[in-house]
C-alpha positions as a Markdown table, in Angstrom:
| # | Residue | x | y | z |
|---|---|---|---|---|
| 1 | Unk | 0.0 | 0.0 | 0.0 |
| 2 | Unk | 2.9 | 2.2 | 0.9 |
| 3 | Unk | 4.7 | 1.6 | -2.5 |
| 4 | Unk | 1.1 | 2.6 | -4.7 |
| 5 | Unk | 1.1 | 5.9 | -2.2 |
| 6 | Unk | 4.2 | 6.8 | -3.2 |
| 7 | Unk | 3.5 | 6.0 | -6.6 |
| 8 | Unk | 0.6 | 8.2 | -7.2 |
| 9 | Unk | 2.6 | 11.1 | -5.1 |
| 10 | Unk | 5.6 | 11.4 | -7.6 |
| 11 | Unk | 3.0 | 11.1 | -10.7 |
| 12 | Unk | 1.2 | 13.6 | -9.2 |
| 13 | Unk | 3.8 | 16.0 | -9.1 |
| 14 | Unk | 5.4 | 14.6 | -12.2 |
| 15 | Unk | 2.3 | 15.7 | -13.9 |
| 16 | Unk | 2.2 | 19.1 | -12.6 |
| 17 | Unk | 6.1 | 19.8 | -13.4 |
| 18 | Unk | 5.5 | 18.8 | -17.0 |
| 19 | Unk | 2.5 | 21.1 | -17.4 |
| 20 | Unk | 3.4 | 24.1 | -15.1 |
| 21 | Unk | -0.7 | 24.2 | -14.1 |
| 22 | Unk | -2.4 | 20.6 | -14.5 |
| 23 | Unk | -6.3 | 20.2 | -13.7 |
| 24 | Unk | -8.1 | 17.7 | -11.3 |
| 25 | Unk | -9.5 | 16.2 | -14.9 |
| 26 | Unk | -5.6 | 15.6 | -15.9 |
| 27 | Unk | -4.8 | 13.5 | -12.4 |
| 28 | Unk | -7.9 | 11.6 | -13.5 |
| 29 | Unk | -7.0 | 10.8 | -16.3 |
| 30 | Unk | -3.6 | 9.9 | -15.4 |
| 31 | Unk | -5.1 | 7.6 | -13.1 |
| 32 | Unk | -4.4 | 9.1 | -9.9 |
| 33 | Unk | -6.9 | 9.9 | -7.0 |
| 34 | Unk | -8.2 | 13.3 | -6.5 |
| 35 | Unk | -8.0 | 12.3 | -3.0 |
| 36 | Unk | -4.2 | 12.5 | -3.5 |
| 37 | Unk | -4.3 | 16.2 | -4.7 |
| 38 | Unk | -5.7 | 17.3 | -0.9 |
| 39 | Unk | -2.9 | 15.3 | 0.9 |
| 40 | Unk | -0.5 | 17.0 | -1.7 |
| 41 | Unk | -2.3 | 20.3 | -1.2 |
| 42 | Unk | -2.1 | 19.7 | 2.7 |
| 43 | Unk | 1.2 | 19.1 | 2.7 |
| 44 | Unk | 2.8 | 22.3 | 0.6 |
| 45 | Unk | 3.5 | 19.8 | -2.7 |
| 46 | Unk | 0.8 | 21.7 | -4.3 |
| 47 | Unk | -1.2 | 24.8 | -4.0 |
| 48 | Unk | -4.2 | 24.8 | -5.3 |
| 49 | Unk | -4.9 | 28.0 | -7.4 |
| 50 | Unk | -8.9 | 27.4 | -7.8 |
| 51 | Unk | -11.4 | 25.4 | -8.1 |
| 52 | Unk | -9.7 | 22.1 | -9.8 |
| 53 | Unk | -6.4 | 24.3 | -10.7 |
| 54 | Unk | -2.8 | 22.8 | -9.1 |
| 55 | Unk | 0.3 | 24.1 | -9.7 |
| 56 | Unk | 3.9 | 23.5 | -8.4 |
| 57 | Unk | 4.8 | 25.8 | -5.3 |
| 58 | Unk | 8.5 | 26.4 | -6.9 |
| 59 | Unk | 6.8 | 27.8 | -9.8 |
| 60 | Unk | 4.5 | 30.3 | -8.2 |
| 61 | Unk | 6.4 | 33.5 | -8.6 |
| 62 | Unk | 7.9 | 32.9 | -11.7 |
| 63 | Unk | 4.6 | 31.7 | -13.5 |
| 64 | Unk | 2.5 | 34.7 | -12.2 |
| 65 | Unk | 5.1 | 37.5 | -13.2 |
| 66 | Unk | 5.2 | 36.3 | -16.8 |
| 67 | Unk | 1.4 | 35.7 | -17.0 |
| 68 | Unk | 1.7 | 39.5 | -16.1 |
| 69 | Unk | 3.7 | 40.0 | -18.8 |
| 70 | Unk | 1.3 | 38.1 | -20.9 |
| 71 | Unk | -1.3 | 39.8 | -20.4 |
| 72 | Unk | 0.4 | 43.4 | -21.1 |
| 73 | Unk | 1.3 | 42.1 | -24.1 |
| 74 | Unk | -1.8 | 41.0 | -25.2 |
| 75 | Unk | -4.2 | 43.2 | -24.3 |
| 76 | Unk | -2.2 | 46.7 | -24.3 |
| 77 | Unk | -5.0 | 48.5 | -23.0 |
| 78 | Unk | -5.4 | 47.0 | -20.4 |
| 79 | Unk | -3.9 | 47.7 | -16.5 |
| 80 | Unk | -3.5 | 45.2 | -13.9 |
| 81 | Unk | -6.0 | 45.6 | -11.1 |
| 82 | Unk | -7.9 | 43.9 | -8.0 |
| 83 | Unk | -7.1 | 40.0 | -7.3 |
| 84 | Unk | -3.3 | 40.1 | -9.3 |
| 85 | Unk | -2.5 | 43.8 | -8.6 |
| 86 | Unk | -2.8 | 42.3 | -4.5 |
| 87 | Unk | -0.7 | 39.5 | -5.5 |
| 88 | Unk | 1.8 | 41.4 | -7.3 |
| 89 | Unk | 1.7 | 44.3 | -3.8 |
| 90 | Unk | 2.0 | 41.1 | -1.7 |
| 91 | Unk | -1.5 | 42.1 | 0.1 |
| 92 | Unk | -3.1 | 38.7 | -0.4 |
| 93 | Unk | -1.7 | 35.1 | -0.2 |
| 94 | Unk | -4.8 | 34.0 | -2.3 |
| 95 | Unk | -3.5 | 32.8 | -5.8 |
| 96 | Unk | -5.9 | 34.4 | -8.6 |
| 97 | Unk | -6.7 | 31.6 | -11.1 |
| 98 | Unk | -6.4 | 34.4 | -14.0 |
| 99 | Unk | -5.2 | 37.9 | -14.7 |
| 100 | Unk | -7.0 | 40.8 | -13.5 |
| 101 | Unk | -7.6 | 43.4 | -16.4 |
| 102 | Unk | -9.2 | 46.6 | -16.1 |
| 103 | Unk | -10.0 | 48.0 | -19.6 |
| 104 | Unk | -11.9 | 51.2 | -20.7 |
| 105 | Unk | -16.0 | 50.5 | -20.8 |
| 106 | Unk | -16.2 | 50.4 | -24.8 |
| 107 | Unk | -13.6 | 48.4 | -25.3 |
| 108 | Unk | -13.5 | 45.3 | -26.8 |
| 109 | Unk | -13.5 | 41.7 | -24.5 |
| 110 | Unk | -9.9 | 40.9 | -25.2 |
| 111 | Unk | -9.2 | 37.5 | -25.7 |
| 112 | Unk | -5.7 | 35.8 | -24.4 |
| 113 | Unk | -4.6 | 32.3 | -25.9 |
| 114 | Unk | -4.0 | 30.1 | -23.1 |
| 115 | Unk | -4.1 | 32.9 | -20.7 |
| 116 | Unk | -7.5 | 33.0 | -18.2 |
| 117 | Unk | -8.2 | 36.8 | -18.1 |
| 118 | Unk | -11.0 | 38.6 | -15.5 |
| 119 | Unk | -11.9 | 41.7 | -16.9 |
| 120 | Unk | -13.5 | 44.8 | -15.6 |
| 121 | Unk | -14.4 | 48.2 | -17.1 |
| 122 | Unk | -14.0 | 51.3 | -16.4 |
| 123 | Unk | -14.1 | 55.1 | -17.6 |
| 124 | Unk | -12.6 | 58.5 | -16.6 |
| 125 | Unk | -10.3 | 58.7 | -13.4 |
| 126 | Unk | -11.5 | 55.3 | -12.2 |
| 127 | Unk | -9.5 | 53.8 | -15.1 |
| 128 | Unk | -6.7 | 56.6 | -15.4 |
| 129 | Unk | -6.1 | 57.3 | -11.8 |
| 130 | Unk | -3.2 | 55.1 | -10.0 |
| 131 | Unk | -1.5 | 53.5 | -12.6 |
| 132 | Unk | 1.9 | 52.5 | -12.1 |
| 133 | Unk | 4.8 | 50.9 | -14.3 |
| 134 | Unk | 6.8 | 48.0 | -13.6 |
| 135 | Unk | 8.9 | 46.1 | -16.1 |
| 136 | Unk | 8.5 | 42.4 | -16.2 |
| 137 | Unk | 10.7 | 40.6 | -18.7 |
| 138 | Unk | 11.3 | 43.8 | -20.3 |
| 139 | Unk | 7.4 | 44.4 | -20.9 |
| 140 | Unk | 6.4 | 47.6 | -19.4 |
| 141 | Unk | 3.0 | 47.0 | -17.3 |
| 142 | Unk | 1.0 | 49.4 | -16.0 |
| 143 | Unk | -0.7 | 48.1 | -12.8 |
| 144 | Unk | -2.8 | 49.8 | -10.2 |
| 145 | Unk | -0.8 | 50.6 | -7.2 |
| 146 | Unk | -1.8 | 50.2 | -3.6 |
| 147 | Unk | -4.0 | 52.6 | -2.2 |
| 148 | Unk | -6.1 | 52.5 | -5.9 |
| 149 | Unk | -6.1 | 48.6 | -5.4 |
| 150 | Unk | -7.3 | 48.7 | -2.5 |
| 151 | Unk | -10.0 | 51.4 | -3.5 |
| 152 | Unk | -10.9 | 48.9 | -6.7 |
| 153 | Unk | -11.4 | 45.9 | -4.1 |
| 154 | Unk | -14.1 | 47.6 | -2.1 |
| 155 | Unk | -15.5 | 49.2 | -5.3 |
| 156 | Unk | -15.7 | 45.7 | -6.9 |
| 157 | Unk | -16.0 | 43.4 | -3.1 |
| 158 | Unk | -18.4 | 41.4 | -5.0 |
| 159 | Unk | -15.9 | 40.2 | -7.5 |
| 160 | Unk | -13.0 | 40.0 | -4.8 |
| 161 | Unk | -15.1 | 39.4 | -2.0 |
| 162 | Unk | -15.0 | 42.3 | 1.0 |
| 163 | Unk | -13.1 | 40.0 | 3.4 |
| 164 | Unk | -10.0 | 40.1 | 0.9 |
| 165 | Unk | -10.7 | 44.0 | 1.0 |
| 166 | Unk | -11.0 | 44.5 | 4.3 |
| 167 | Unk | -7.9 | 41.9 | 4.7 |
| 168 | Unk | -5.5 | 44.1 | 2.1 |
| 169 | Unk | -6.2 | 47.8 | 3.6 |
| 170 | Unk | -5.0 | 46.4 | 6.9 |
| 171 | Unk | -2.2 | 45.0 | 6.0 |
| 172 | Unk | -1.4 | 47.4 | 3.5 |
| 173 | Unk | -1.3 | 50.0 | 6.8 |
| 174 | Unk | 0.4 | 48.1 | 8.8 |
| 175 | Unk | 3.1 | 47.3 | 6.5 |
| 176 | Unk | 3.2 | 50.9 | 5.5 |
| 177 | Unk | 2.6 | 50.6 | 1.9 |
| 178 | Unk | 0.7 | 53.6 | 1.0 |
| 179 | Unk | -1.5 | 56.5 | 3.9 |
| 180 | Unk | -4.8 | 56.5 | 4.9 |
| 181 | Unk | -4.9 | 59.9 | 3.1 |
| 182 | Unk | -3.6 | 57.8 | -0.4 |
| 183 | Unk | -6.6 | 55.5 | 0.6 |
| 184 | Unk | -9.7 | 57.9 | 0.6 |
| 185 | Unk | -8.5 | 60.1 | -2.3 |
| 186 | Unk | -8.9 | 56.9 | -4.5 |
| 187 | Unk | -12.0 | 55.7 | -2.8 |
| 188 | Unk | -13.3 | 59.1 | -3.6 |
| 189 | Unk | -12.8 | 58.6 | -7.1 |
| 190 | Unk | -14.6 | 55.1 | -6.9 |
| 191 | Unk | -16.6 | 56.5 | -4.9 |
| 192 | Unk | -16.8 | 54.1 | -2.1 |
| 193 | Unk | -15.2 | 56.2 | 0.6 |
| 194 | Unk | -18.2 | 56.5 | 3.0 |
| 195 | Unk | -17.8 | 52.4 | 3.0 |
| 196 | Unk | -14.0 | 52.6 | 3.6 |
| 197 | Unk | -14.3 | 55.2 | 6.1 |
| 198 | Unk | -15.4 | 52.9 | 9.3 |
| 199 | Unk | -12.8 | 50.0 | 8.9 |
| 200 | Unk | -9.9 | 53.1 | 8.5 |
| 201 | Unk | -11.0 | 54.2 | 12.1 |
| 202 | Unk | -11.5 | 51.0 | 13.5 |
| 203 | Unk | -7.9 | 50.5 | 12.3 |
| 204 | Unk | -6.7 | 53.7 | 13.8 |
């Protein structure tokens, strides 16, 4: 019994070293239990990026930054925002399961071969205001930074869920990453500053 454990371990991670991310379908079809990919996940072997989405912890960082530069490169419109402007800020350990976009409201859906994109629109200052640039295997990127992520997240708690909000503005204070005063001039523009306001003094 010990020998097929061990077995269906080193496929298992086999499978998700050849293919970077693998899917719960690919284990089964290899012919390894799913129940495998929970001890793995358990354990650090794994990390589970979604629903039925695995990828190889060593590969994390290096995988997300290029799907970054992906993206830029595909849809040049576009700026980095919510879910994988957090990750890229290192305000949420949560491991988005596709790039973030924020593109302006008549714009076209852009379409990314083999790259899972979550788009949002936006016009005026919401989509203008914030934007940073950081170079990513020589692609430039433009990105939201902090206090406007953060702003985006409460605007948009219903695609991010307000518990990863409320989660990112903390530690964004506490770690000293952008001012209260950065905060509501953003959530002003987005317009959700009166919702922002209590959980900045109940941090205070």
């Amino acid at each position: 019994m010990a020998k097929r454990h061990i077995n269906h371990r080193e496929r298992a991670l086999s499978l998700v070293q050849d293919r970077g991310i693998a899917r719960a379908r690919d284990f089964k079809a290899a012919g390894i239990p799913l129940i495998y990919l929970k001890r793995l996940t358990d354990s650090g072997e794994l990390i589970r990026l979604g629903r039925g989405l695995y990828q190889d912890p060593e590969r994390v960082g290096e995988d997300i930054a290029h799907n970054l530069a992906e993206a830029a490169r595909a849809v040049p419109n576009g700026v980095i925002s919510l879910a994988s402007a957090l990750r890229h800020h290192g305000l949420t350990t949560q491991l988005p399961h596709a790039v973030w976009l924020t593109i302006p409201h008549k714009a076209r859906t852009p379409k990314a071969d083999g790259l899972p994109l979550e788009i949002v629109r936006a016009t005026g200052e919401v989509l203008t205001a914030g934007v940073e640039h950081v170079q990513v295997e020589g692609v430039d990127v433009p990105i939201y930074g902090v206090a406007k992520t953060i702003a985006d997240c409460f605007k948009h708690r219903r695609h991010v869920g307000e518990d990863v909000a409320i989660e990112a503005l903390r530690d964004a204070l506490r770690m000293r990453k952008t001012t209260v005063t950065d905060i509501l001039r953003y959530a002003e523009i987005d317009r959700v500053a009166e919702r922002i306001r209590p959980y900045l003094k109940a941090l205070q």
